[in-house]
N, CA, C and O of each residue as an XYZ file, in Angstrom:
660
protein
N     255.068     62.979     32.085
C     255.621     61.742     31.596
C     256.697     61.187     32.541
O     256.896     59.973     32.585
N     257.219     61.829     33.107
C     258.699     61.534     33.933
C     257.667     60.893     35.473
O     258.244     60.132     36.249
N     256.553     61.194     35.683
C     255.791     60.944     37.089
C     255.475     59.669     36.507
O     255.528     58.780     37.357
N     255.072     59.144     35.018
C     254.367     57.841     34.956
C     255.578     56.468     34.565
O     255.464     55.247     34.667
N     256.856     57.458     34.033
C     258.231     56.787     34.071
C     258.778     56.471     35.562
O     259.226     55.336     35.723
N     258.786     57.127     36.385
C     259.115     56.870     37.577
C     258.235     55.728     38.363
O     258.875     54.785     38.829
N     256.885     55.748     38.531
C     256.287     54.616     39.092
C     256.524     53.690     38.251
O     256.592     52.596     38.809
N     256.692     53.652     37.055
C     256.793     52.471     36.158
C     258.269     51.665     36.938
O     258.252     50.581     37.521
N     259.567     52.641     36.713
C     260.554     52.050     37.226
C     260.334     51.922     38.719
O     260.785     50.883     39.200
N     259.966     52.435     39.233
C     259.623     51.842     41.114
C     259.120     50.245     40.986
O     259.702     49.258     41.434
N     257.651     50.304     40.112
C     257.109     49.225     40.281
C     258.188     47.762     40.301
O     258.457     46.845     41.078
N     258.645     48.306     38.686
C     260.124     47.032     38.509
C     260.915     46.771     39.708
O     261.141     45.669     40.207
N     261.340     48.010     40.143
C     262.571     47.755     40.897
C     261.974     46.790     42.248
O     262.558     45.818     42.726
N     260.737     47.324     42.670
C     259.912     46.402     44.113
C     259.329     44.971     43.261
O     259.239     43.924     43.901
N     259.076     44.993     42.290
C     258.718     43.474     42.132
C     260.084     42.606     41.503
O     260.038     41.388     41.332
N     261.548     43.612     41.128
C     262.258     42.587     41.109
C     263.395     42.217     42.414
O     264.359     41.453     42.374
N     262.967     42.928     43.383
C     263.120     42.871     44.821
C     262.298     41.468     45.423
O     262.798     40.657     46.202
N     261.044     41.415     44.906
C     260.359     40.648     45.599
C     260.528     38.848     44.992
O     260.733     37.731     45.466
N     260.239     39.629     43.409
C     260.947     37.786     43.263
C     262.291     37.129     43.328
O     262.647     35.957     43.200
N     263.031     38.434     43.605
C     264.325     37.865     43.461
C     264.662     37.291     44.848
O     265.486     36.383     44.957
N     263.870     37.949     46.164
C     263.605     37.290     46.988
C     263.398     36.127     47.230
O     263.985     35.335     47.968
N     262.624     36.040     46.651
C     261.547     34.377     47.089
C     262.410     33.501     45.935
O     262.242     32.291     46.088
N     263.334     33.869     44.764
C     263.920     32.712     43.741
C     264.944     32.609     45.018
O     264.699     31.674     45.781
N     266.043     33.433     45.347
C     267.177     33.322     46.301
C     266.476     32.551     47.699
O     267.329     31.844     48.235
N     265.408     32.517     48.277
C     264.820     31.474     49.175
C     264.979     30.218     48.858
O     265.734     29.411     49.401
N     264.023     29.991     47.671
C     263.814     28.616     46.806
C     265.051     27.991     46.555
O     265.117     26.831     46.961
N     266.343     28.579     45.832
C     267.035     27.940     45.243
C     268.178     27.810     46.664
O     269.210     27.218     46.348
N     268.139     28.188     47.874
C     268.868     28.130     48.999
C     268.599     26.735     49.392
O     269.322     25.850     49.849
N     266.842     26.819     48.956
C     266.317     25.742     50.029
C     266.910     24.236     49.559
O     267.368     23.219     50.081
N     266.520     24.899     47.902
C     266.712     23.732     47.052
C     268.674     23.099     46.987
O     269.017     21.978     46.612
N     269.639     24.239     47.479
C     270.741     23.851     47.625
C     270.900     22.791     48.820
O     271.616     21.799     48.688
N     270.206     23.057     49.960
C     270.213     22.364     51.365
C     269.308     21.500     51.048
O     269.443     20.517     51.777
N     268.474     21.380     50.341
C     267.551     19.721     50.049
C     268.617     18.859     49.199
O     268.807     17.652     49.356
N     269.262     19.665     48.299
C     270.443     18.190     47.411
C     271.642     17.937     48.944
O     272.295     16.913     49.147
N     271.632     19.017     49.701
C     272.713     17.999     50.456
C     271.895     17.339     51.881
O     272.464     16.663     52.739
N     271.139     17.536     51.885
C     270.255     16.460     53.007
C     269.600     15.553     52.268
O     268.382     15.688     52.153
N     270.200     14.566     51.689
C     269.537     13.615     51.228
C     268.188     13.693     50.074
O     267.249     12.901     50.148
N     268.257     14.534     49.255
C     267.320     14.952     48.522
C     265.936     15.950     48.836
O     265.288     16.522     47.959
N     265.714     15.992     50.040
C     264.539     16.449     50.352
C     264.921     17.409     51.218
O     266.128     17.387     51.461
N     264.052     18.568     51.976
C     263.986     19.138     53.341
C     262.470     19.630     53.695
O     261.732     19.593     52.710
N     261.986     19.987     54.645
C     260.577     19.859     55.208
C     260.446     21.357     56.159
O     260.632     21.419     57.374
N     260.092     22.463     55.294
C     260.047     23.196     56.123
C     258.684     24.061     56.211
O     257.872     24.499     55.396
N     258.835     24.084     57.531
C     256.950     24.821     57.757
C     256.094     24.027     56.212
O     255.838     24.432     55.078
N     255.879     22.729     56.965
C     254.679     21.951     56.249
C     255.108     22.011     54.499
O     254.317     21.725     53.600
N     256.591     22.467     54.291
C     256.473     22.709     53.182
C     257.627     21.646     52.893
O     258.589     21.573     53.657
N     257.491     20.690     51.590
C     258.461     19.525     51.354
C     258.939     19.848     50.255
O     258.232     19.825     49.247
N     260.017     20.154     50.224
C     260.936     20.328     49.266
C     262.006     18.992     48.799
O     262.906     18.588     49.535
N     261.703     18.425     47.446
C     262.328     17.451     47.185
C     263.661     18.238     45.873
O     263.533     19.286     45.240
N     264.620     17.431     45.857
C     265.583     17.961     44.628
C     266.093     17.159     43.788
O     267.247     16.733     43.775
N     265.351     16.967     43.163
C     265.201     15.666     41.892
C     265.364     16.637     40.217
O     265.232     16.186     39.080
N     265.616     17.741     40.556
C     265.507     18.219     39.246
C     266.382     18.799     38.386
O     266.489     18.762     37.160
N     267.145     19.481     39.475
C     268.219     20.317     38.969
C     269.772     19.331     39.763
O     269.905     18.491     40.654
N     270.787     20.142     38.698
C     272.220     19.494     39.314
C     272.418     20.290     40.369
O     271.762     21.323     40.503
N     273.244     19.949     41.147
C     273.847     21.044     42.466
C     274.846     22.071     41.479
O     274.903     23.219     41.919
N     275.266     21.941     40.808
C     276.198     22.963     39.759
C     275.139     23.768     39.150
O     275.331     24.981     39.244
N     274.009     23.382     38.515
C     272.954     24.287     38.481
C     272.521     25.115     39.644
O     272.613     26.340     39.727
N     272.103     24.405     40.410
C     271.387     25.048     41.491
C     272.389     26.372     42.176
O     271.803     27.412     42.476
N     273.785     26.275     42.381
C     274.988     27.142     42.589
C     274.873     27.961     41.502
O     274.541     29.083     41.885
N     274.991     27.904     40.407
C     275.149     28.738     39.309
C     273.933     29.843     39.327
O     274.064     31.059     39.192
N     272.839     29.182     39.508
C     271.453     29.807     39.320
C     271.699     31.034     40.966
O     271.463     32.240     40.885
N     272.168     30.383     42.227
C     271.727     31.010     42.977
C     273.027     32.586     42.839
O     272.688     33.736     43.121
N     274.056     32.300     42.489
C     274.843     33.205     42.326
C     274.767     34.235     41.318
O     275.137     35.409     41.312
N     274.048     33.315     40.251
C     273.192     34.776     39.006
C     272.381     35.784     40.049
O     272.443     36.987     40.303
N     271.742     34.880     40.428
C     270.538     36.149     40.963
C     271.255     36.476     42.021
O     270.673     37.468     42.458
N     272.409     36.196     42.891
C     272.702     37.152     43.722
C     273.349     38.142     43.102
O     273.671     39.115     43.782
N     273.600     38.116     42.019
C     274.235     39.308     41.347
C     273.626     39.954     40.568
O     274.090     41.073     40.349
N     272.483     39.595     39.901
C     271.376     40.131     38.702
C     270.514     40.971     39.437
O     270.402     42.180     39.231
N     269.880     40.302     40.328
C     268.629     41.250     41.233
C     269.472     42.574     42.100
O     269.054     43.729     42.022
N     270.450     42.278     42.748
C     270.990     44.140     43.352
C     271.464     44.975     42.090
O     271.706     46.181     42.123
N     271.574     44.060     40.833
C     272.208     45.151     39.809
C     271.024     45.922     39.369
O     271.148     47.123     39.131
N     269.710     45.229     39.222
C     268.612     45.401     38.582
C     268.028     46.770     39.601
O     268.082     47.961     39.293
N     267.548     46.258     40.705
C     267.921     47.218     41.613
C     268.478     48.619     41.664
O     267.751     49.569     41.373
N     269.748     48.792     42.025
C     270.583     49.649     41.719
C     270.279     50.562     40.215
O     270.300     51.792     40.256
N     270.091     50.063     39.338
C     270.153     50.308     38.007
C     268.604     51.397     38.235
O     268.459     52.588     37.960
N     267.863     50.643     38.689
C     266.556     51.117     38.907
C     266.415     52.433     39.905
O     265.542     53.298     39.823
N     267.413     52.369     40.793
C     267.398     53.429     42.215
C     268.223     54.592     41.027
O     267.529     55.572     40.756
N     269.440     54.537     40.423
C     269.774     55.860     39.520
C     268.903     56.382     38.703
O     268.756     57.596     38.563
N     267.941     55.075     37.802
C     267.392     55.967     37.074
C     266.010     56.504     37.788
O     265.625     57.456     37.110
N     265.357     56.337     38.587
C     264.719     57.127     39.746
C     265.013     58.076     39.842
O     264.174     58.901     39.482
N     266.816     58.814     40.555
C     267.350     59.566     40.596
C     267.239     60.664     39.285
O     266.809     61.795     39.512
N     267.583     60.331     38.122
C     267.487     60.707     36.979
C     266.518     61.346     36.781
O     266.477     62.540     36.484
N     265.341     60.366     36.974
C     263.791     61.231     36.307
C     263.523     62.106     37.299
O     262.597     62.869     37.024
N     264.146     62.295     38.630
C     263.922     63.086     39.557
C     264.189     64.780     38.990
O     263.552     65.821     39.154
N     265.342     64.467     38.324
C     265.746     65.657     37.903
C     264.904     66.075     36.600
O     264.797     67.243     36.223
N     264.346     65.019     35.991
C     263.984     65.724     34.908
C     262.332     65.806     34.930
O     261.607     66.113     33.983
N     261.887     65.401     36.442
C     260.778     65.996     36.898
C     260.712     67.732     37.449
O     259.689     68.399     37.293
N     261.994     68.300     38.111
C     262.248     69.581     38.247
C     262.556     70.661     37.173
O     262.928     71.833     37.240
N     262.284     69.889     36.250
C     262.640     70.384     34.513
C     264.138     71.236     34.536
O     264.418     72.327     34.039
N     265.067     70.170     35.408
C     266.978     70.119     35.109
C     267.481     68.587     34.958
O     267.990     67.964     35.890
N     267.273     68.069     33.673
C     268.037     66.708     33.762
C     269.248     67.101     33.373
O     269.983     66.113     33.373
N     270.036     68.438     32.910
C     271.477     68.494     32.780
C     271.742     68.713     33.708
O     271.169     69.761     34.007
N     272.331     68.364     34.505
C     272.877     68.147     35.539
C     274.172     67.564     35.582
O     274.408     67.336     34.396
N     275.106     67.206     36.218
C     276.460     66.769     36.841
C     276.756     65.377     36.797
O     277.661     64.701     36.308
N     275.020     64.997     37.902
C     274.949     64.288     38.670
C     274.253     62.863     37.835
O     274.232     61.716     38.281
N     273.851     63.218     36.852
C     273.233     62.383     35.861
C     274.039     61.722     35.157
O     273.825     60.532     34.928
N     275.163     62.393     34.658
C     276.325     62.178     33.855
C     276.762     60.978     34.592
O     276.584     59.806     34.260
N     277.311     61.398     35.558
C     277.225     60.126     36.748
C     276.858     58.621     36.823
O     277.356     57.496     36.787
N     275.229     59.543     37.001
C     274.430     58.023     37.546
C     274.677     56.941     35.871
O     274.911     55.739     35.745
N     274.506     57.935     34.929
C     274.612     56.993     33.576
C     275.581     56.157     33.474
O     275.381     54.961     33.264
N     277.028     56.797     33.642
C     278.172     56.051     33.493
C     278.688     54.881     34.896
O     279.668     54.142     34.801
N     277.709     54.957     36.218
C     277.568     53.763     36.981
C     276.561     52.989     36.477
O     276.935     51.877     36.106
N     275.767     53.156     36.389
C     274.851     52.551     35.268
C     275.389     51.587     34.358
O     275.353     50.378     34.587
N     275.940     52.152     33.217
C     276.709     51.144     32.783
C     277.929     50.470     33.199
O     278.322     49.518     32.526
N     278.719     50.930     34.452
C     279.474     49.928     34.585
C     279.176     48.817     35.884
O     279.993     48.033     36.367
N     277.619     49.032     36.315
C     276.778     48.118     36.727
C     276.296     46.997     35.676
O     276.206     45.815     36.009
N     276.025     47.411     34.517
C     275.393     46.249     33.370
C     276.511     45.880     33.245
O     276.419     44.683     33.518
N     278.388     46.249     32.823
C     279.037     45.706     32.648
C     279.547     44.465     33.681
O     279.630     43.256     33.466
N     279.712     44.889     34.327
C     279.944     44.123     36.168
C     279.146     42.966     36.391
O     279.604     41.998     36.999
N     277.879     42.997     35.901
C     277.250     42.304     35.888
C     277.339     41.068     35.019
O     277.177     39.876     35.280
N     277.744     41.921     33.553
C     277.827     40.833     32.371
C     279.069     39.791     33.070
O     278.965     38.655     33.533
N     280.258     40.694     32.928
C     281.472     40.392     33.208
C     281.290     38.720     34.471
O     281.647     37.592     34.130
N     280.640     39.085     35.907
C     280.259     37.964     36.880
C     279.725     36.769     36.406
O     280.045     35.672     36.862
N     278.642     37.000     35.191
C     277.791     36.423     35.281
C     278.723     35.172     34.468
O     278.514     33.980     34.692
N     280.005     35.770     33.283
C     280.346     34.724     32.350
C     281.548     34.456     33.099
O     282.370     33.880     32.387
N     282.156     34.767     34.864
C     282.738     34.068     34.943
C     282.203     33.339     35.802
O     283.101     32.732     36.386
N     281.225     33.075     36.191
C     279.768     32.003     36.903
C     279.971     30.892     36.215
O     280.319     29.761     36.555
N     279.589     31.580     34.760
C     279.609     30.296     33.407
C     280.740     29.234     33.391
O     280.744     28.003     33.352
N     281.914     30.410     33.446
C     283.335     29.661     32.851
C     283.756     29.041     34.328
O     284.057     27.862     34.138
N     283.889     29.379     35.697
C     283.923     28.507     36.427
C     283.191     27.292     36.887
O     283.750     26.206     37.042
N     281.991     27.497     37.090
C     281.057     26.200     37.433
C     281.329     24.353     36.551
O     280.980     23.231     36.919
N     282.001     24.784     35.460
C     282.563     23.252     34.903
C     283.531     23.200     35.493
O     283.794     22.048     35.839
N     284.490     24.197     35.906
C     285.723     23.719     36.933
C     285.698     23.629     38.131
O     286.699     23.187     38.695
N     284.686     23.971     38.801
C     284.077     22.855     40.243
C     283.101     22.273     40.140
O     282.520     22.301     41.225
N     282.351     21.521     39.129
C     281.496     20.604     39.109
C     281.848     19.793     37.751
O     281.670     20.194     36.601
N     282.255     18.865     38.063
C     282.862     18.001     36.526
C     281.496     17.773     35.958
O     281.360     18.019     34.759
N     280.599     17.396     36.546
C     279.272     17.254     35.807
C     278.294     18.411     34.862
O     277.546     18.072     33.945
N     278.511     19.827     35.335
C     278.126     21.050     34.503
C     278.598     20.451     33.477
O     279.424     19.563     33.265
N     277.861     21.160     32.830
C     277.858     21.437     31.011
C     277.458     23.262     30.698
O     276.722     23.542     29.752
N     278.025     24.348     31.585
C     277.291     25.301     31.218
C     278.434     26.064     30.287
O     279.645     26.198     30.463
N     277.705     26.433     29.407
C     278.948     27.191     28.356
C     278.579     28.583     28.248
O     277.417     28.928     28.460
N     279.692     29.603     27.862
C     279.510     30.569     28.186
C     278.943     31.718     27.073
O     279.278     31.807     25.892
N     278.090     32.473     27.730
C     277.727     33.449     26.386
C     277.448     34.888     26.584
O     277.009     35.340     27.642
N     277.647     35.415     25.802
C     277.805     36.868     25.774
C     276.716     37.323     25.600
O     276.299     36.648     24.658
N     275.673     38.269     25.960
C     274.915     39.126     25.952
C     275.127     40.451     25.079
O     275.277     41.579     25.546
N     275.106     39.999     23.316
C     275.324     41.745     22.406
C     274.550     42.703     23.385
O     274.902     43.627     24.118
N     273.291     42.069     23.079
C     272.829     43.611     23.505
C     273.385     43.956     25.457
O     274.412     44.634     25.447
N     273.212     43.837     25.989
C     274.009     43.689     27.323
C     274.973     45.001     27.176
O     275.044     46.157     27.594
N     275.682     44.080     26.303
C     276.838     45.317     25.426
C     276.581     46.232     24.674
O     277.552     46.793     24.166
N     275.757     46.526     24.464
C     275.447     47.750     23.271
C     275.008     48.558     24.047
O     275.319     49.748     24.001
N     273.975     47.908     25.146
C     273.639     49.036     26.054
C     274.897     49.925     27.123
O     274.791     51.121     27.393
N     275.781     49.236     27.501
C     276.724     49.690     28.133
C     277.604     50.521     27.574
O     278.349     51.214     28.267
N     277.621     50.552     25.660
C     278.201     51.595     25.288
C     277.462     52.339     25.194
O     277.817     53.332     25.828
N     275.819     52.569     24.364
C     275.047     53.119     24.853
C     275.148     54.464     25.773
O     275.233     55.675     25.571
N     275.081     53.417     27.114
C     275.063     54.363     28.299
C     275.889     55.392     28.496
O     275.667     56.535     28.897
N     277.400     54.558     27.987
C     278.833     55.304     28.156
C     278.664     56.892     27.114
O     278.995     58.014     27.495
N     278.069     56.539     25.776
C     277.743     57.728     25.188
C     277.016     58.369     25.589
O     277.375     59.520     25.337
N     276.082     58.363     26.135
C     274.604     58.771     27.166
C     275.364     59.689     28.332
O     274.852     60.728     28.749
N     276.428     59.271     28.729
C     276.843     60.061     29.967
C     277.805     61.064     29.079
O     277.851     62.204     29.541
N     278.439     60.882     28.103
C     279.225     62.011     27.581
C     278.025     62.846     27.253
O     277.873     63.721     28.105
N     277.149     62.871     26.334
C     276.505     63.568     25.929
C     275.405     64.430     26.823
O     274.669     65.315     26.386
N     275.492     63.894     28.333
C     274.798     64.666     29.311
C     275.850     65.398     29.866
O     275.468     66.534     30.149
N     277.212     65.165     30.175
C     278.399     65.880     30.278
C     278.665     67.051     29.686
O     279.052     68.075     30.248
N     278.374     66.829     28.109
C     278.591     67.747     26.910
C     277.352     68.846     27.428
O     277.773     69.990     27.596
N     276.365     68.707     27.612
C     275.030     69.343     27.283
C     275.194     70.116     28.849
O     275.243     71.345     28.886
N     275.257     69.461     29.872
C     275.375     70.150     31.189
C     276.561     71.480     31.015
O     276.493     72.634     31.438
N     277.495     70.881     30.326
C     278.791     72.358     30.119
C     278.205     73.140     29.091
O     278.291     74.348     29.308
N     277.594     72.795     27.961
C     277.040     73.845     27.952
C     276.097     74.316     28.094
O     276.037     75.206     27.246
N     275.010     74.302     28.810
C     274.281     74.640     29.718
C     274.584     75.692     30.778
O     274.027     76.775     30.959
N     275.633     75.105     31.463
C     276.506     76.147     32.540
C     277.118     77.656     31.593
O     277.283     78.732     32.169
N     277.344     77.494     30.347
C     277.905     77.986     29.937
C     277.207     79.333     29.275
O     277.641     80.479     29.155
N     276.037     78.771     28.919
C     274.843     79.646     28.343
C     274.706     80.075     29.530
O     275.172     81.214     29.512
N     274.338     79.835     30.561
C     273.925     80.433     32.010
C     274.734     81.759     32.258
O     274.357     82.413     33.231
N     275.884     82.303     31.460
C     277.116     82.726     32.019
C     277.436     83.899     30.977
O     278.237     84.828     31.082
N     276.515     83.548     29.884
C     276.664     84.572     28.809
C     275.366     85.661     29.417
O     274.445     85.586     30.231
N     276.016     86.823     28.342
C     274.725     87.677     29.441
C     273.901     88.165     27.464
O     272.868     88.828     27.373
């Protein structure tokens, strides 16, 4: 199960590598088409920007510069994780760890993303973006935070049983 959990999370982590790619292209392009006069023309390709505000288009490109390496990241620990609990030792040290960066990656993340929100009306008088909290976002980050005590807890005693004769 941990071999069909692991490609599962690989797969995510390379396809949210790949679109997060090509959105951070698009919405670059689409930043440099609102300031060249609406349009830009690259390799046969015409990009017009009639759709979005430039406060959108900023807002959007700074989510995903911060959403896709978290997603990422998030994805490379728990890799790490099932690694161990492919060697049949997920108590480990090192897990305890990856959990509690883990969540203060989802937090970090939340945290950027609503001050994205709450700044973008104060450099673009025209935004309208208001700000919102993600419960679950948060539930998972305590979640996690319990997730790493309780692999903490279980690894000591683990070590500990190891030690009794």
């Amino acid at each position: 199960m941990a071999i069909i959990m692991t490609v599962l999370v690989t797969i995510v982590m390379w396809m949210t590598a790949i679109v997060g790619a090509i959105a951070i292209v698009l919405i670059g392009m689409s930043i440099v088409a609102h300031y060249s006069d609406g349009s830009i023309q690259i390799l046969n390709v015409l990009i017009e920007d009639k759709t979005f505000s430039i406060s959108a288009l900023i807002a959007g490109f700074l989510g995903t510069l911060i959403v896709i390496p978290a997603i990422i990241y998030v994805c490379f620990q728990l890799r790490r994780i099932l690694a161990t609990l492919s060697d049949g030792d997920p108590f480990v040290p090192e897990n305890a760890r990856r959990l509690r960066f883990i969540a203060i990656a989802i937090a970090t993340t939340q945290l950027l993303t609503i001050l994205i929100q709450l700044a973008t009306p104060v450099m673009f008088s025209e935004a309208t973006i208001s700000p919102r909290i993600d419960l679950i976002a948060w539930a998972s980050v305590a979640a996690l935070f319990i997730l790493s005590q309780v692999f903490r807890e279980g690894t000591r005693l683990r070590d500990e049983e190891k030690m009794t004769i």
